[in-house]
C-alpha positions in Angstrom: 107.6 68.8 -14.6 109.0 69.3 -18.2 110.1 71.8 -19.7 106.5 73.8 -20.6 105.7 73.2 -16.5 103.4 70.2 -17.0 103.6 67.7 -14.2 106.4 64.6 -15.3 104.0 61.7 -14.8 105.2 58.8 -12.3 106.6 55.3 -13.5 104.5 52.7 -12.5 102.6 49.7 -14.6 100.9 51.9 -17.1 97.4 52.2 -15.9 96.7 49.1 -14.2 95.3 48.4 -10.7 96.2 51.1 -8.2 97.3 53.6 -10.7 95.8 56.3 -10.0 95.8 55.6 -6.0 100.3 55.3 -6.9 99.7 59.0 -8.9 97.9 60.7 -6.5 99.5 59.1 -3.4 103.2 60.8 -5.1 102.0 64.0 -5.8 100.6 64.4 -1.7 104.3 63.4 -0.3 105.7 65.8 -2.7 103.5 68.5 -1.4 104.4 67.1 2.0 107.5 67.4 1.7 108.0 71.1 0.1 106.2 72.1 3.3 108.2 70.2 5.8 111.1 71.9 4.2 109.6 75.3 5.0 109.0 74.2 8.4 112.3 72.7 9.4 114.3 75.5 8.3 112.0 78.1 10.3 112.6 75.6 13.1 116.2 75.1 12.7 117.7 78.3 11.5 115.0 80.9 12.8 114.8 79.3 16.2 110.8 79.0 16.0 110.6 76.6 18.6 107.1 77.8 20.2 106.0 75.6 17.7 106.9 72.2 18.9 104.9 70.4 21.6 105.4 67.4 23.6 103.1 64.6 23.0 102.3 62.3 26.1 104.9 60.2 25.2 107.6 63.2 25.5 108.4 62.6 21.5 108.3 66.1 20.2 105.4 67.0 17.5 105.5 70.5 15.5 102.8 71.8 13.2 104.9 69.6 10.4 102.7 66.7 11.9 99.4 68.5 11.6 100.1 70.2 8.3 101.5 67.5 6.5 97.7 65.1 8.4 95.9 67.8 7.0 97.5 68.5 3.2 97.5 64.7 2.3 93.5 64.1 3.8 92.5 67.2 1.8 93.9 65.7 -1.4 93.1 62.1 -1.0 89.6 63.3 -0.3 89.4 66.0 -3.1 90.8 62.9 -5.3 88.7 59.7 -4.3 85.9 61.6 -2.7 85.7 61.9 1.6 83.5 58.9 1.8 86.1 57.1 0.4 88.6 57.9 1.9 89.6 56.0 5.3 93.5 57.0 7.1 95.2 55.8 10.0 97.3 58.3 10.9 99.7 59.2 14.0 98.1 62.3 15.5 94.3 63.1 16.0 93.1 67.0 16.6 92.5 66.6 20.6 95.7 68.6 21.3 95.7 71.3 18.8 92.0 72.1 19.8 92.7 72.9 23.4 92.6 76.5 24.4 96.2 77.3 24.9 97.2 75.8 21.0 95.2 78.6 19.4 98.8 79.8 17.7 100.1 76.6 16.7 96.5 75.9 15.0 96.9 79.2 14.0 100.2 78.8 12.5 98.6 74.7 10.9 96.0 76.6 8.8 98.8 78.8 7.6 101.0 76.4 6.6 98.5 74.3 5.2 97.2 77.1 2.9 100.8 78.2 1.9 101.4 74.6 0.5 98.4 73.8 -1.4 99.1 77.2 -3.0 102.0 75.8 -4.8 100.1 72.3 -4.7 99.9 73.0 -8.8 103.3 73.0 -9.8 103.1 68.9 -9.0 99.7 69.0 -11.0 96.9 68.9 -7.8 94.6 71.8 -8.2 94.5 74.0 -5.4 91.3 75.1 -3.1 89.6 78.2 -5.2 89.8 79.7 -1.5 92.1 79.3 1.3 90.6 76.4 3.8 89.1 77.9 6.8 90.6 76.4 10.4 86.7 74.2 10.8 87.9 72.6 7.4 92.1 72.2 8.3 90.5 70.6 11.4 88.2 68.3 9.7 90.6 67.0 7.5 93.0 66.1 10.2 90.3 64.6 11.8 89.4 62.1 9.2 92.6 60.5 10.5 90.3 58.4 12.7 90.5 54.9 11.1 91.8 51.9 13.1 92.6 49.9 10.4 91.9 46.0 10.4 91.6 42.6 8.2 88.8 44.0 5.7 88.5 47.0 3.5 91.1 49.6 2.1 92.3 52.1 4.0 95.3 54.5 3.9 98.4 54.4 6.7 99.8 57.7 7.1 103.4 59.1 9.1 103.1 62.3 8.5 106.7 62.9 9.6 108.3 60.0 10.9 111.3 60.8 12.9 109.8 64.0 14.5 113.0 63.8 16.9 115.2 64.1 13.7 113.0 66.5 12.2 113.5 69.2 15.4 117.2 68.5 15.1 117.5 69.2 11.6 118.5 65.7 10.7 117.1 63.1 8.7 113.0 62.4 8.9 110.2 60.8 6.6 107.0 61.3 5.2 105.5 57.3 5.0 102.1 57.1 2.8 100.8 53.6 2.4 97.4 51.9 0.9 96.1 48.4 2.8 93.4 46.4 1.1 92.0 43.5 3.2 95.0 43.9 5.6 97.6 43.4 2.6 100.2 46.6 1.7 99.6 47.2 -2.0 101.5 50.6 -2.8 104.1 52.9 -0.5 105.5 55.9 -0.9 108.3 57.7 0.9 108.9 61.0 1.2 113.0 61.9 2.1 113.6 65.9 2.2 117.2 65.3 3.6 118.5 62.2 2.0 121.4 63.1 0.1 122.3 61.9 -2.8 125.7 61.4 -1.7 125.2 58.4 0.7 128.0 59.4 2.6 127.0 62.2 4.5 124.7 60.5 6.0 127.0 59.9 8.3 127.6 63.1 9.7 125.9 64.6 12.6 123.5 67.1 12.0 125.0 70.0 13.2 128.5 69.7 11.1 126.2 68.0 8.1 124.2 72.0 8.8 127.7 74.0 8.6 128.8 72.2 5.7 125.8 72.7 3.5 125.6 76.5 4.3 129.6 76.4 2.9 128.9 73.9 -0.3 128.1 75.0 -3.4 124.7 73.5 -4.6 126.1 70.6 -7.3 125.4 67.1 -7.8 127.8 66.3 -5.0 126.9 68.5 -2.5 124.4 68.8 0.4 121.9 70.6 -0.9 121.4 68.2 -3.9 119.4 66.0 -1.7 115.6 65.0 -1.3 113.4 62.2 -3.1 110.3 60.6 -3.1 110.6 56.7 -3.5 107.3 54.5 -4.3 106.5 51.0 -5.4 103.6 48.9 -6.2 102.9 45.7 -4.9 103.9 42.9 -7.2 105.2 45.0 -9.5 109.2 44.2 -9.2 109.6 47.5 -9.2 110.8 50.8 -7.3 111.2 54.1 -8.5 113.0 57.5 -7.3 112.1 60.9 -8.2 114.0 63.6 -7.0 112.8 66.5 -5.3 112.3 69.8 -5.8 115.6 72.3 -5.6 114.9 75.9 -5.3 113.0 76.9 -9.3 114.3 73.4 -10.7 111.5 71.0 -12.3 110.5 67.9 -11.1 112.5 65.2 -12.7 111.5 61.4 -14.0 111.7 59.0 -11.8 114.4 56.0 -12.3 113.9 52.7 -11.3 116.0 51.5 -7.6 117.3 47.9 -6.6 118.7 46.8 -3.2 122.4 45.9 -3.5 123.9 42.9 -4.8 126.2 42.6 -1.6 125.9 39.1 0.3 128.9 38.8 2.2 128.2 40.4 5.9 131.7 41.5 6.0 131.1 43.9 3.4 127.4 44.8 4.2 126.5 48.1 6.6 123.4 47.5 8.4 121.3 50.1 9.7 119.1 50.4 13.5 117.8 53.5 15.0 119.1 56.6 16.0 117.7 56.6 19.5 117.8 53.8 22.0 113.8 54.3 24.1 112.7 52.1 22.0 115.5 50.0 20.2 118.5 47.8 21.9 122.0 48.9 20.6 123.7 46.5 22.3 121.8 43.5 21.1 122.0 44.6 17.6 126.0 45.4 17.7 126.2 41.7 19.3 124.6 40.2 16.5 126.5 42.3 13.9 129.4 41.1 15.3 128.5 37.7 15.5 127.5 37.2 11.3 131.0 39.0 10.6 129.6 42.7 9.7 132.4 45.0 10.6 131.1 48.4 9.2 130.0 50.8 11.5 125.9 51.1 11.9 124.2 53.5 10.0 122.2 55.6 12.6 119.9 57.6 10.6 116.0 58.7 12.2 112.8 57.2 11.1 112.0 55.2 7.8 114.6 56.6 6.0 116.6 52.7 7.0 114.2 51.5 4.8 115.1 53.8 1.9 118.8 53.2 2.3 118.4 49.6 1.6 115.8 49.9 -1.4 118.3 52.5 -2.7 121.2 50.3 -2.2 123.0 52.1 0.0 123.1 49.7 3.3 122.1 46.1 3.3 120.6 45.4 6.9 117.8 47.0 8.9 117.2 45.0 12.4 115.7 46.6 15.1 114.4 45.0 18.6 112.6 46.4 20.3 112.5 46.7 24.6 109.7 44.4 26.3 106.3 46.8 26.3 107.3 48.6 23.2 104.6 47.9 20.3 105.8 48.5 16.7 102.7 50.9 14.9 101.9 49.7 11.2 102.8 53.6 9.8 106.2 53.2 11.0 106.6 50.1 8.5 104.0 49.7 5.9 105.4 52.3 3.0 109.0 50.8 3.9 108.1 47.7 3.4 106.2 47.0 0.1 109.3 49.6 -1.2 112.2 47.2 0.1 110.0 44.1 -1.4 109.5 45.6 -4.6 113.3 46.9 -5.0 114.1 43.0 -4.1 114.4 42.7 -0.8 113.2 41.0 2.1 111.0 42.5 5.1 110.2 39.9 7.9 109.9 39.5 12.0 112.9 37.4 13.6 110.8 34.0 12.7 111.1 34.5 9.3 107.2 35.6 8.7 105.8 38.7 6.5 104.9 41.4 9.2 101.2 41.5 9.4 99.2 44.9 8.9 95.8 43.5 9.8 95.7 43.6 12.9 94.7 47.3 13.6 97.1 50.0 14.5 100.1 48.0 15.9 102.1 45.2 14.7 100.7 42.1 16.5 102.1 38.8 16.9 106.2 40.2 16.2 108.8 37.0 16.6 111.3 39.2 18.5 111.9 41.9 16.1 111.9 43.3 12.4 114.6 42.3 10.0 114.9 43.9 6.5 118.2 42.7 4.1 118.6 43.3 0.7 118.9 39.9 0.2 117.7 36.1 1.2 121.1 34.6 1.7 122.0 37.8 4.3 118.6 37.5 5.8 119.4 33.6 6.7 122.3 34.7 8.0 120.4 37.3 10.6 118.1 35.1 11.2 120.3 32.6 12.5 122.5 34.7 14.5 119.0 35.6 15.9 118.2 32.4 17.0 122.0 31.6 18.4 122.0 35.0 20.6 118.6 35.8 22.1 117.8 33.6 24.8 121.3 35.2 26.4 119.8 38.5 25.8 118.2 41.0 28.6 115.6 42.2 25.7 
């Protein structure tokens, strides 16, 4: 917002294809994201753990999930009309409709209401009334799509890297558009990334400590959160920073991946946890191409985000046999890292391919992301040298 409180508008192509869909699309993870705050420090610092389930997987969900389903449905919908509007989304209603979650759906309508609230100050007009729980259920609901080759539907994390989010530590909010099975615009949604790239590097718990003892600057802790976005074949990604406590939203500035091509030099990034991913594999291969930094652990898409903002240069994960890669854990991430100038392909050297319904069919090996082609080669080659002594 500016300095009379109107909305700062987004940088993007002026008003060409997919404008609006880019504006609106910004605005919902912004909203999204000022409510995951509010959940995650009720969480983390006032110990509200009734509010976190187990999903069957065992990975935790809180009513962050369901809020966030809810808030970004309502607006798409209120935006492009409901028939329009088609989402693939992570969690479906089945759960929070069973007898013993009438608190938790309790405390989703809540939450819900208290966001869209303050939905105006990033220039979405709120509900005249407060939703009722039929319609906080109804637009979770509308999460139904399965996605596929043909037609345009929206791909939706509501908070990717729930395990991160419980902890306190670093989680997403991933909002993507697919048209005829094609990614055209992404946006993610960071609460915790910090503008200083090093802290990512603590652990949670000391990162916690030492933002309750720094004073809220540009270096600090606190000055942390953004929403990044891009639009396919546009050359371009942007930042915006969040919102800090009163402060106005600011403009956005345009992001590029790093310049860095020599591996020695380059920190790569693979996930946090290791159900699904294989540390050892991927500390082999970094050895192997000469990268001597340590990994950058950090939860959910916020790998992708590091390299679009130039702070790492490698994202490869492989996953365990039986493990299938879902398209919302990829698709914002993605088109962002391509549009920022980077490359996003399997371990064969193709595009990842998001028509093929909710998962990532047809994956040679793994995923590989680099900020650039010549590192990417590199990866790739290592890939090809190492795997068939592997036990992935």
């Amino acid at each position: 917002m500016d300095n009379n409180g109107n909305w700062v508008p987004i940088e993007s192509e002026g008003d060409g294809k997919y404008a609006k869909e880019l504006e609106v699309a910004v605005k919902a993870v912004h909203v999204a994201c000022m409510l995951c705050q509010k959940v995650q420090q009720d969480l983390i610092f006032n110990g509200d753990q009734e509010n976190v389930q187990s999903k069957d997987d065992n990975s935790p969900v809180t009513i962050a999930d369901w809020s966030v389903q809810a808030i970004v449905s309502w607006i798409l919908s209120q935006a492009f009309g409901t028939e329009n509007v088609s989402i693939v989304a992570e969690e479906d209603i089945e759960s929070l409709s069973k007898s013993d979650a009438v608190s938790i759906l309790s405390s989703v309508v809540k939450t819900v209401n208290d966001a869209l609230s303050s939905a105006s100050r990033f220039g979405i007009k709120p509900p005249v009334t407060n939703l009722e729980t039929t319609q906080v259920l109804e637009a979770i609901s509308r999460c139904n799509s399965s996605g596929g080759p043909t037609g345009r539907f929206w791909v939706l994390d509501p908070v990717d890297g729930t395990l991160g989010f419980v902890r306190g530590d670093q989680y997403a909010i991933a909002l993507a558009l697919v048209e005829n099975g094609e990614v055209v615009l992404g946006v993610l949604g960071c609460r915790n990334y910090p503008m200083n790239k090093e802290w990512l590097n603590y652990q949670n718990g000391y990162r916690r400590i030492l933002s309750r003892l720094t004073k809220l600057d540009s270096a600090s802790w606190d000055s942390k959160g953004c929403v990044l976005y891009a639009k396919k074949g546009s050359k371009k990604a942007w930042m915006q920073p969040l919102l800090n406590g009163d402060k106005s939203v600011a403009s956005a500035r345009q992001i590029k991946v790093s310049t860095i091509d020599n591996p020695v030099l380059a920190t790569f990034c693979e996930p946090v946890e290791k159900a699904n991913s294989s540390h050892l594999f991927t500390q082999g291969l970094a050895h192997s191409v000469g990268l001597r930094n340590q990994p950058l652990r950090v939860y959910s898409m916020v790998k992708y985000a590091a390299i679009a903002r130039g702070d790492a240069e490698i994202f490869m994960k492989f996953a365990r046999a039986g493990y299938k890669e879902k398209i919302w854990d990829h698709a914002a991430g993605v088109v962002i890292i391509e549009e920022a100038g980077g490359i996003v392909t399997d371990a064969g050297g193709r595009p990842l391919d998001f028509s093929k319904g909710m998962y990532l069919q047809g994956l040679d090996r793994g995923i590989i992301a680099c900020a650039g082609a010549s590192l990417h080669e590199k990866i790739m080659s290592a890939v090809d040298a190492s795997w068939n002594s592997s036990s992935l």
